[in-house]
Phi, psi and omega in degrees: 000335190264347185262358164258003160188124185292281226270057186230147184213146183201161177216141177254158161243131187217117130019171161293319194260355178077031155237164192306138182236333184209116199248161149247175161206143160215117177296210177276301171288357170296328188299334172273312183308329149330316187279349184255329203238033216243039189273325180200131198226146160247154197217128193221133161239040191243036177265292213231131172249132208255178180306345198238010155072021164262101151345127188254130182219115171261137159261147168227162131287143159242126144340184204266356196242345172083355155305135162296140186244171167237146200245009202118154167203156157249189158229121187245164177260353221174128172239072176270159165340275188320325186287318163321305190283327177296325178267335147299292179290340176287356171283320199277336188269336163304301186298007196078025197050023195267112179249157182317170159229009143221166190218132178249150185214194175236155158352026214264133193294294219283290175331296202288280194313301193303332160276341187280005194276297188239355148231077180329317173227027153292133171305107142002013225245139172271165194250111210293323186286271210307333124014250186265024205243328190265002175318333191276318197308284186329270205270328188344313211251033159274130160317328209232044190283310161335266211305316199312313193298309172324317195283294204265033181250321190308321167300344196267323186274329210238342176333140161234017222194081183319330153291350193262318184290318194276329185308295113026275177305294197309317173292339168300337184271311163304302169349293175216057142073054211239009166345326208241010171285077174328304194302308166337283201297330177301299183339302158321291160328315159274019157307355167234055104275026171196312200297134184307317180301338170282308186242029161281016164271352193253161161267134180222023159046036162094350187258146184232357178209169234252001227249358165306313231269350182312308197300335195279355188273339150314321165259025144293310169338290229268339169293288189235177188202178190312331195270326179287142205272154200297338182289321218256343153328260197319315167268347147305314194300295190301316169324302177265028160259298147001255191302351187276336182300299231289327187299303189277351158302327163261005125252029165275310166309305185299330167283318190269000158237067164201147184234141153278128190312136175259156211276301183278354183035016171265155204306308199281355154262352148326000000 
């Protein structure tokens, strides 16, 4: 692939024995659309595990169309600390040393310390769905879990006010005795990386959750599987990157040759 366009860029990770242990890749275009779309990235491993028990990790983006776009992926053996830093820095030595300025993750300990490590002053955010997805797991075994989720999805969704959202958390907690809930309490400690009200000073280009790189694993979903081989991977993978450029090309045609009718006929919707 690099002897057919030199701005196609990969790193192997290799073993003792000289076998793969970890790949990156990014094409040409992805490097570019980077330089336009690097504002805000999600980084997801939980889609797809292949026969060889390797992890699909898409950093992703969206475009001027609000479309998921891709910044790059690996395929990792392990998702420890040391695999993390090594596939943050081979994107940032891709990318031109240029790093994102916000990153969306799921809960991951070892993922969290390796950005704040190796991209020191992107903003940090979970991913609010994943969250709020561990909730049956977490609290399910309260006598009283209903109200609590009611209470705290209100808090989480309808907060307008960071005092008003800490008021709130705390009376949820006095409520229904919940002091000694480790799960809770990191959560708080960390609101203001996922509550919305917490992190509406920042740009997060519409996303509050991780679920770009899910929509982008989806359409990955009609290309590969559990099953496909590293070879028929890679060549699946340029297929449906195809086609996802042919998506944003006929609306790029379409914004510049179609105007929307105005409704109201005043200037400032003009």
């Amino acid at each position: 692939m690099q002897s057919r366009n030199s701005n196609f860029f990969y790193v192997l990770d290799l073993d003792e024995e000289s076998r793969i242990r970890n790949v990156f890749w990014a094409d040409a275009r992805c490097r570019v659309a980077y330089d336009y779309f690097s504002n805000v990235v999600t980084f997801d491993t939980t889609y797809l595990t292949n026969s060889y028990d390797m992890s699909f990790a898409p950093f992703v983006g969206v475009n001027h169309h609000g479309q998921s776009i891709l910044l790059g992926c690996g395929l990792l053996s392990s998702e420890d600390l040391e695999t993390f830093k090594w596939l943050f820095k081979s994107w940032l030595t891709c990318m031109l040393e240029c790093a994102p300025k916000a990153i969306i993750t799921d809960q991951c300990r070892a993922m969290a310390i390796a950005i704040e490590e190796i991209f020191p002053y992107a903003h940090h955010h979970l991913c609010l769905w994943h969250i709020m997805k561990k909730l049956p797991a977490k609290l399910g075994g309260h006598a009283q879990y209903k109200l609590i989720k009611k209470q705290l999805k209100n808090i989480v969704y309808n907060s307008l006010t960071i005092d008003e959202c800490d008021e709130n958390w705390m009376k949820m907690i006095e409520d229904f005795n919940l002091e000694n809930n480790d799960w809770l309490k990191s959560l708080y400690e960390q609101r203001n990386r996922w509550i919305p009200v917490c992190v509406k000073d920042k740009f997060w280009a519409g996303m509050s959750t991780s679920q770009r790189s899910e929509s982008m694993n989806a359409f990955f979903d009609e290309y590969v599987h559990s099953k496909t081989s590293l070879k028929q991977f890679v060549e699946q993978f340029e297929n449906s990157l195809k086609k996802k450029i042919e998506k944003e090309k006929n609306l790029d045609f379409g914004s510049f040759n179609s105007m929307i009718p105005v409704i109201s006929g005043y200037p400032i919707e003009r």
